[in-house]
C-alpha positions as CSV (number, residue, x, y, z in Angstrom):
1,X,132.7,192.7,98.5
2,X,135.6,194.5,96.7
3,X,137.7,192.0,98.6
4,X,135.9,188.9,97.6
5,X,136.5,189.9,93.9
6,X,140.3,190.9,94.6
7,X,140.9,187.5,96.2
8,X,138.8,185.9,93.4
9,X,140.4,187.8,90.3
10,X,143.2,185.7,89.5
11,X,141.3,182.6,89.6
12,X,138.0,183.2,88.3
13,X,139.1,184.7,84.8
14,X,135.4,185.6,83.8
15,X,134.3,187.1,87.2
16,X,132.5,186.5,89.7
17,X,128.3,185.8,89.7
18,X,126.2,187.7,92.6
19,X,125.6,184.1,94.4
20,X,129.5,183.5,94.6
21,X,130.0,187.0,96.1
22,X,127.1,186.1,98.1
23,X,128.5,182.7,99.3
24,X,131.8,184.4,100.4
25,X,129.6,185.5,103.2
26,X,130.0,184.4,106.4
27,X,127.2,184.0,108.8
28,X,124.9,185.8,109.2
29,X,124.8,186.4,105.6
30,X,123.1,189.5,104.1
31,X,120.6,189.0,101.0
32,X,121.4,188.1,97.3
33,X,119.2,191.6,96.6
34,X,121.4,193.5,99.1
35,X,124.8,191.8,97.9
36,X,123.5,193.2,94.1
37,X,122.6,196.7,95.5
38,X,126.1,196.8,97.0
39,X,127.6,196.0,93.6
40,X,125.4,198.3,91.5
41,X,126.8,201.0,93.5
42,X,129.7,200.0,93.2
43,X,129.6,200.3,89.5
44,X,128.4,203.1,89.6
45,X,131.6,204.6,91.6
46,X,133.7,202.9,89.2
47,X,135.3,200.3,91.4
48,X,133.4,197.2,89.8
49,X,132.7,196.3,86.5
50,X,129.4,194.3,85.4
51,X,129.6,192.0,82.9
52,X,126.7,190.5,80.9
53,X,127.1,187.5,78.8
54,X,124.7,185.8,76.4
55,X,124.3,182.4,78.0
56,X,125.9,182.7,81.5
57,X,124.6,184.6,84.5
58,X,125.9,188.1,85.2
59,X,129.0,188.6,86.5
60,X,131.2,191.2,88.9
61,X,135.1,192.3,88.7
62,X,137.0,194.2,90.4
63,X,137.6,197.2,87.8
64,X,141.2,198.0,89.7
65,X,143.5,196.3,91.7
66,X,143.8,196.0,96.0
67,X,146.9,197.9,95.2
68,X,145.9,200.7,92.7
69,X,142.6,201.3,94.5
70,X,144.9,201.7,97.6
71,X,147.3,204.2,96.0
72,X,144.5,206.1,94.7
73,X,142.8,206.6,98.5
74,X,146.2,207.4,99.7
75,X,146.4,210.0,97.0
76,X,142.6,211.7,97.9
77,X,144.2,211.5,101.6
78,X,147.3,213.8,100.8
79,X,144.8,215.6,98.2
80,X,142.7,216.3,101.2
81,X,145.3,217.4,103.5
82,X,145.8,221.4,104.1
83,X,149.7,220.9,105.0
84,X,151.2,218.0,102.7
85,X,154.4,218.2,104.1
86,X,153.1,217.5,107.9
87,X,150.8,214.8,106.6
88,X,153.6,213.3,104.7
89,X,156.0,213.8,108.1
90,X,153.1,212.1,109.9
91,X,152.4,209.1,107.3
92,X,156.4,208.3,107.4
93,X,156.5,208.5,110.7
94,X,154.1,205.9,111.4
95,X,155.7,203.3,108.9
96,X,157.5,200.3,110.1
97,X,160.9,200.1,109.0
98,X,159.8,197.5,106.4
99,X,157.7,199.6,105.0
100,X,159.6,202.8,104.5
101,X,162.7,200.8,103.4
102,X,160.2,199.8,100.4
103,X,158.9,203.4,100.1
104,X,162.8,204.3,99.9
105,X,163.2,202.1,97.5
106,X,160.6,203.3,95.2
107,X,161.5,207.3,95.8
108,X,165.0,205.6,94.4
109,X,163.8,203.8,91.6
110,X,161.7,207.4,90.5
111,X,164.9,209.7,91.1
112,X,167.2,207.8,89.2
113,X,167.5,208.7,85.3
C-alpha cells in the first residue's frame, strides 16, 4: 500500500481515497475494509497520514518519502546490529560498484567543510 501512495504522491496532490488504493490492486484483490485496516495501522505507525475533508471522501498519504522511510529501516538495521563495523563491512561489501560510488560520494559531500 505504502507503494501505491509513493508512486501516487506526486500526482495526486490531495491524496489518495481507500477505493484508489484499493483499485491499484491486482487480481485477486483484497477487500475495501481490509485495504482501510491496512491504512489505519499504518497511521497508527506513522507511515501514513489520514486526511479528512469537509466535502470529499477521506484520503491516505504517504507521511515520508520511499527514500527517507528507506534510510530510516537502514538506520534500525545498523541500530540493531551488535558489531556496526562488521555489519557495515558486510553492507559495503554487498554493494554494486554503482552503488558505493554514490555512497562515496555522499561520505564526500559530509566530510568536506
Amino acid at each position: 500500500m505504502l507503494d501505491t501512495l509513493w508512486s501516487a504522491d506526486a500526482s495526486a496532490s490531495d491524496g489518495l481515497t481507500a477505493r484508489q488504493v484499493l483499485d491499484a490492486f491486482g487480481e485477486p484483490r483484497p477487500a475495501l475494509t481490509t485495504v482501510l485496516t491496512v491504512l489505519d495501522r499504518l497511521g497508527r505507525k506513522g507511515a501514513v497520514l489520514r486526511e479528512e475533508h469537509a466535502d470529499a471522501p477521506l484520503t491516505f498519504r504517504a507521511a515520508h518519502s520511499r527514500e527517507d522511510h528507506t534510510a530510516s529501516l537502514m538506520s534500525t538495521a545498523l541500530a540493531a546490529a551488535s558489531d556496526r563495523e562488521a555489519a557495515l563491512l558486510q553492507f559495503t561489501g554487498s554493494l554494486a560498484s554503482g552503488d558505493l560510488e554514490v555512497l562515496r560520494r555522499a561520505i564526500d559531500s559530509r566530510t568536506r567543510p
